[in-house]
KOLSEKE-826652 format. One line per field, with one value per residue (C-alpha): residue number from 1; residue in one letter; x, y, z. Coordinates in steps of 0.25 Angstrom, whole numbers, plus 5000, padded with zeros to 4 digits. Layout:
N
n: (NUM,...) .
res: (A,...) .
east: (X,...) .
north: (Y,...) .
up: (Z,...) .
//
This chain:
383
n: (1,2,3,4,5,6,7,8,9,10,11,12,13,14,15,16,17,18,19,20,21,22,23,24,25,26,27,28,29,30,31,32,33,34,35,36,37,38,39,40,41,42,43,44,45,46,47,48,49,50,51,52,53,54,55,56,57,58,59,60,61,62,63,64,65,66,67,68,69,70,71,72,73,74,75,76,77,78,79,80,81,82,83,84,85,86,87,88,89,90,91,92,93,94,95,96,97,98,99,100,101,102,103,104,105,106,107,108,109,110,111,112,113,114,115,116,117,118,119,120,121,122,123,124,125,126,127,128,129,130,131,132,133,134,135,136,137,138,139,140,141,142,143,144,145,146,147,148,149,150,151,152,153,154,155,156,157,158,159,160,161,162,163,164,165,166,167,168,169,170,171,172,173,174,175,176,177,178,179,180,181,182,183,184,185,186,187,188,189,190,191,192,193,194,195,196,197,198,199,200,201,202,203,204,205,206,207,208,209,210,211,212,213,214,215,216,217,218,219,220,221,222,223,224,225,226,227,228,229,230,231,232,233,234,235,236,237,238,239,240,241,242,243,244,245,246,247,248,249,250,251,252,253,254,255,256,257,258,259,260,261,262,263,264,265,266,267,268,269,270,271,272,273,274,275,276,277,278,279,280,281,282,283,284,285,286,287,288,289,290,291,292,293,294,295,296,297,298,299,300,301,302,303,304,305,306,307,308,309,310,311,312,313,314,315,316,317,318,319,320,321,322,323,324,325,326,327,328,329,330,331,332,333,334,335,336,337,338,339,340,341,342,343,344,345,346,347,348,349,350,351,352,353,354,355,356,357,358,359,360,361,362,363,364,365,366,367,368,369,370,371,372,373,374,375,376,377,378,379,380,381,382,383) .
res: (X,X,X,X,X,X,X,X,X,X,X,X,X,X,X,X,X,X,X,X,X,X,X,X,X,X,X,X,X,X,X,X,X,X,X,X,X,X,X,X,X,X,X,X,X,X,X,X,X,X,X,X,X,X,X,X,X,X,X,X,X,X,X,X,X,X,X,X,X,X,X,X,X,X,X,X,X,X,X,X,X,X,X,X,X,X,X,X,X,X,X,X,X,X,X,X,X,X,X,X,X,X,X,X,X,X,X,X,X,X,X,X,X,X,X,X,X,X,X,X,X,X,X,X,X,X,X,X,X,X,X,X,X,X,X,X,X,X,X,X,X,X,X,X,X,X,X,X,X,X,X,X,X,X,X,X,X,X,X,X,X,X,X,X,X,X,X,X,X,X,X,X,X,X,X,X,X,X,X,X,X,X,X,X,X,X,X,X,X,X,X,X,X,X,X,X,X,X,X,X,X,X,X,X,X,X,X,X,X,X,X,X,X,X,X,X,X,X,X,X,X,X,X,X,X,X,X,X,X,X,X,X,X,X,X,X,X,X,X,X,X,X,X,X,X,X,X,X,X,X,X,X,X,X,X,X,X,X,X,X,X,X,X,X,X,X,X,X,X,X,X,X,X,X,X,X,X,X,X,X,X,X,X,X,X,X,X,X,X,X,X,X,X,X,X,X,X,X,X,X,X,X,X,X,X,X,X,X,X,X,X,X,X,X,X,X,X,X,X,X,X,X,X,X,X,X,X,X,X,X,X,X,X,X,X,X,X,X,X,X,X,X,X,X,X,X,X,X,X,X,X,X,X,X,X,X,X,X,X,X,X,X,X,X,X,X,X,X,X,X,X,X,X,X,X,X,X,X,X,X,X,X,X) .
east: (5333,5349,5354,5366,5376,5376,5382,5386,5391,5407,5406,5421,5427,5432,5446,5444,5434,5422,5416,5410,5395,5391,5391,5402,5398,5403,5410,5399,5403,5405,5396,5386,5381,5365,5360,5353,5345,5346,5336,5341,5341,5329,5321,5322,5308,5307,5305,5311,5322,5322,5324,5335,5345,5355,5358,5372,5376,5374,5360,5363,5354,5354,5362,5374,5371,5384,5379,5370,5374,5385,5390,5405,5412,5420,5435,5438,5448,5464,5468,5477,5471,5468,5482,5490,5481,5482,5498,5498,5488,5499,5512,5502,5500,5514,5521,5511,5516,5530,5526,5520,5535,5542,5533,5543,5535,5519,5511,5505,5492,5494,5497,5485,5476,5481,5476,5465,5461,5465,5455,5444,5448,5447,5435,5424,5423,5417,5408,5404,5402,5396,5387,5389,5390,5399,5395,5388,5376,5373,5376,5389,5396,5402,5406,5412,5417,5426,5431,5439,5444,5450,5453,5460,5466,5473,5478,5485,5491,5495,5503,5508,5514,5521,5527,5533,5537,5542,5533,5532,5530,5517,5512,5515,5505,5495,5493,5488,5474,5466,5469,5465,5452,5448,5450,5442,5431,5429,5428,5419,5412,5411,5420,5427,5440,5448,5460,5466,5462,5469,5481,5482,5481,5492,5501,5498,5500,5513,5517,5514,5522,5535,5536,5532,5543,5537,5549,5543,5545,5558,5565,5568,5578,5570,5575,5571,5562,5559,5563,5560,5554,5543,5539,5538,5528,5520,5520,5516,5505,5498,5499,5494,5482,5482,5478,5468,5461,5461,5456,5445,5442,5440,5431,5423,5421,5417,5405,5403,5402,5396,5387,5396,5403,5418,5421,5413,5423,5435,5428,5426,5442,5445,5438,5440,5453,5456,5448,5457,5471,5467,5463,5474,5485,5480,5481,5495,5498,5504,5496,5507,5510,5521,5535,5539,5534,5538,5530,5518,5520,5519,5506,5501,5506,5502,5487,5488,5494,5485,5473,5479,5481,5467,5462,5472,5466,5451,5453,5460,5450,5439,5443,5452,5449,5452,5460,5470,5471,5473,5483,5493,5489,5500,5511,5509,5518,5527,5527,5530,5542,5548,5547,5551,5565,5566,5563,5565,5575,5569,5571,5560,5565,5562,5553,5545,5546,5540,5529,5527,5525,5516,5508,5506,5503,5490,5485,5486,5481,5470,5467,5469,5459,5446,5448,5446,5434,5429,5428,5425,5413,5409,5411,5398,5391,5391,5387) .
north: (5234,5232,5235,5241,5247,5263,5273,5287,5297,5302,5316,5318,5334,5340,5349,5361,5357,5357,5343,5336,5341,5326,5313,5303,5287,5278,5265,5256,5248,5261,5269,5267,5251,5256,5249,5257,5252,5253,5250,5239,5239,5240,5241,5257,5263,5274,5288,5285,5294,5288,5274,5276,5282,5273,5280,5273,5280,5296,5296,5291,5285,5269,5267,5276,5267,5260,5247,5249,5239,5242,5253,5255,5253,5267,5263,5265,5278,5276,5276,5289,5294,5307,5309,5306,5316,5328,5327,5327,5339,5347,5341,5348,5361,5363,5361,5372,5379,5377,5380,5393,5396,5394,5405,5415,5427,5423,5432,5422,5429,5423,5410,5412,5415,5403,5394,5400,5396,5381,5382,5386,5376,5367,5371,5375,5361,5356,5368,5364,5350,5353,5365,5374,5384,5397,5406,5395,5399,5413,5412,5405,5415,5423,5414,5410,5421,5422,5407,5412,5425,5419,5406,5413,5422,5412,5406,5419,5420,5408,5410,5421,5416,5405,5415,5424,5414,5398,5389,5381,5393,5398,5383,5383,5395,5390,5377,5387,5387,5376,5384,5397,5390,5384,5399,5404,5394,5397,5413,5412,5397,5397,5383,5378,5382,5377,5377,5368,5377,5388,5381,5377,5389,5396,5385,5389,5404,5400,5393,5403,5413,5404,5404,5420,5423,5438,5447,5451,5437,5431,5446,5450,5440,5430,5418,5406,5416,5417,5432,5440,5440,5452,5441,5431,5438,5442,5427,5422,5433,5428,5414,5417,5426,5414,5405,5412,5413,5398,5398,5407,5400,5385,5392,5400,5386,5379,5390,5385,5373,5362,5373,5376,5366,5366,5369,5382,5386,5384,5390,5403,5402,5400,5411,5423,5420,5420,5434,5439,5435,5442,5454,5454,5451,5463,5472,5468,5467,5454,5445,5437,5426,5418,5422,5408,5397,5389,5399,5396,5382,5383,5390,5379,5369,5377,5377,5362,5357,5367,5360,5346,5349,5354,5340,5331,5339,5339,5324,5321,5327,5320,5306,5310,5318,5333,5330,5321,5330,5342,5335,5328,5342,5346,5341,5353,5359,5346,5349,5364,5364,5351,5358,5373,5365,5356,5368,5380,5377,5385,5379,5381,5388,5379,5392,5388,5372,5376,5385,5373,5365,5372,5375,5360,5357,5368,5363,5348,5350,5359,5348,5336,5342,5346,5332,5325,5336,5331,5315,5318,5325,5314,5303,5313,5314,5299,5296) .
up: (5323,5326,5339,5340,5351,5355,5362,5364,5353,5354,5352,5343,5346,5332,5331,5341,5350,5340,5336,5323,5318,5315,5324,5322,5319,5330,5333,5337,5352,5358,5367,5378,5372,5373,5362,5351,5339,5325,5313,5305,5291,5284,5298,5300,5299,5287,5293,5309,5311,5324,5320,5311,5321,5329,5342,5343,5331,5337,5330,5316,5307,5306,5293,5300,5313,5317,5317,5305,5293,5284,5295,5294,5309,5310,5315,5327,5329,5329,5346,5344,5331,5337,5345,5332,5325,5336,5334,5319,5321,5329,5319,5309,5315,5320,5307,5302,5312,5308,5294,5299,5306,5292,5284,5282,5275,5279,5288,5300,5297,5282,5289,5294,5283,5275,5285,5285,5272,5271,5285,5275,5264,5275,5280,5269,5264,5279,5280,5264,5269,5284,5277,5290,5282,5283,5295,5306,5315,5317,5333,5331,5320,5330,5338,5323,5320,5334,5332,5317,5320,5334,5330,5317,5325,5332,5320,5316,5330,5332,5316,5321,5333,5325,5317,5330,5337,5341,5337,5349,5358,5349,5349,5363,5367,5357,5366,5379,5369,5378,5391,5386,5380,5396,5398,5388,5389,5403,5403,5389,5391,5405,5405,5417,5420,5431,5440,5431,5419,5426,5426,5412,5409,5418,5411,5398,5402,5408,5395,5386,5396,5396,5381,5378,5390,5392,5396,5408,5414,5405,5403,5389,5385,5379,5372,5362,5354,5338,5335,5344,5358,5351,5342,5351,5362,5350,5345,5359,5361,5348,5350,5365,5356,5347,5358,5366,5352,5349,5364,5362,5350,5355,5366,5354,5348,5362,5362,5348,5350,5341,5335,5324,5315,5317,5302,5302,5314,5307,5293,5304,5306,5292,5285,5299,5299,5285,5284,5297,5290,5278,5283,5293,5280,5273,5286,5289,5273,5275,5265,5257,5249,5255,5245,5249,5242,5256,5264,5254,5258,5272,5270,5264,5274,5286,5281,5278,5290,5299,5292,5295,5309,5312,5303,5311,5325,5323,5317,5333,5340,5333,5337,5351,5362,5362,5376,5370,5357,5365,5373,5358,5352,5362,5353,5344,5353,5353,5337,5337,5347,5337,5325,5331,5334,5322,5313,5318,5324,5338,5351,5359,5375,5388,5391,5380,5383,5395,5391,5381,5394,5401,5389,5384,5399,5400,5388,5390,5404,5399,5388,5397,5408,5397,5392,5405,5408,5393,5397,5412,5404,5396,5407,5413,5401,5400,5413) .
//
């Protein structure tokens, strides 16, 4: 027999909250140093499952164990890796954004559906190779079903928003999602929310007020608006719509939980809001092909660099904590407000500066304050 070192499993969340189907391998050293045995070569009695599995490597069998001979030592992970991939993630999706604001002749609901397809091209391949199949458990569907058509919808929203109004201030509102998500998980999930909860969110609602500027409360002469102020209070109600959707949306996962693999959720997304957008282009008899060949372009870009920035996200939060992530994923709204000046040639009003403010702060604070609840759990569990 060869004695070698144990320890506890790392349990690594995945983009959005859910977390990879299959156990990771570990680093051996790590852990809680009870010793655990493995067979050695040639020693391991035919026909005892029991023998052959090393408990230091989260219940493999021996020739996977990490100190079984000829095992390969996995790297240890880049200090930062995660960080640097949460902030290419938001350069990513905020140069799609951009993209999305220089179609001229593009329907947001075409936007939309476009995306939708390279979700699925994405997609299938996993569900092929995972053989989750392509309507999950019985019980779950529903709950399926709800997670694409609100998560689509927020995606149509959210294009449409872009489309109305600054990007900054529709990237801005979109950054409130985490405080309606505590609100959401304790009226449905019975979570706690507190005092400080309730003040994350009177932040967010006071940032999201500064930038629509109602004219009940700024008067009627509004300034540092794209088009008109019309527009503009539509664009904030749908990217206000949008985010309550990606909130309900998170909380509908949560309820899921690990029951359902994470790429039969997305598959959900895809196809829901693919059928939605096409049903929607024909009621609205905007279904197009883009005149421009640039706008083609575009469409392309925008579904490849959506894609790149939810790999770059799920990839962060498989090797950092979801605190930190949420906290660098903050510099989406860094990225929009440099390119809305560079490019746009819009600068952003001190009244959207400071819903900005009060925005990042709810949502930092809200991330900060479930991450230090997260490790205070664990230090619990450990003892």
């Amino acid at each position: 027999m060869v004695l070698c070192q144990g320890g506890e499993a790392a349990a690594v969340p995945a983009a959005g909250g859910k977390e990879p189907e299959a156990p990771l391998s570990r680093e051996d050293g790590g852990g809680t140093g009870q010793p655990c045995l493995c067979p050695a070569p040639g020693m391991e009695a035919a026909g005892s499952e029991e023998r052959r599995v090393c408990g230091c490597c989260s219940g493999l069998s021996w020739p996977r164990c990490c100190k079984a001979p000829g095992t390969k030592k996995k790297k240890a992970a880049c200090p930062g890796l995660g960080l640097f991939y949460t902030v290419l993630s938001a350069f990513l999706f905020s140069v799609a954004s951009l993209f999305l604001k220089k179609i001229e002749d593009v329907h947001s609901v075409e936007v939309s559906a476009f995306r939708c397809v390279f979700q699925m091209a994405f997609v299938l391949p996993g569900l092929i190779y995972y053989k989750t199949g392509f309507l999950g458990p019985k019980g779950k569907r529903i709950f399926l079903f709800f997670r694409g058509f609100l998560g689509s919808s927020a995606m149509i929203l959210l294009y449409y928003a872009f489309q109305v109004m600054p990007l900054a201030d529709a990237t801005v509102i979109t950054f409130s999602s985490p405080v309606f998500t505590s609100l959401l998980a304790w009226i449905f999930l019975k979570e706690k929310y507190s005092i400080w909860d309730l003040l994350f969110t009177l932040f967010a609602i006071t940032g999201v007020v500064l930038i629509a500027r109602p004219p009940f409360l700024f008067g009627s002469n509004v300034t540092g608006i794209e088009g008109s102020y019309t527009d503009h209070l539509k664009g904030t109600i749908a990217a206000i719509t949008s985010t309550v959707s990606a909130a309900s949306t998170f909380v509908i996962l949560r309820k899921v939980g690990k029951s359902v693999h994470y790429f039969l959720s997305i598959w959900y997304y895809a196809v829901i809001g693919l059928i939605g957008c096409v049903i929607a282009l024909f009621v609205m008899n905007e279904w197009r092909l883009p005149y421009c060949g640039k706008d083609r372009v575009f469409l392309i870009l925008i579904g490849l660099l959506g894609l790149g920035g939810q790999i770059f996200l799920t990839k962060a939060l498989q090797i950092e904590k979801a605190g930190p992530v949420a906290i660098m994923k903050t510099m989406d709204v860094v990225f929009a407000f440099i390119l809305q000046i560079l490019f746009l040639n819009h600068l952003p009003t001190w009244w959207t500066v400071g819903g900005a403010l009060c925005v990042v702060a709810s949502s930092s604070g809200t991330a900060i304050r479930k991450w230090r609840q997260s490790l205070k759990k664990a230090k619990q569990n450990e003892i």
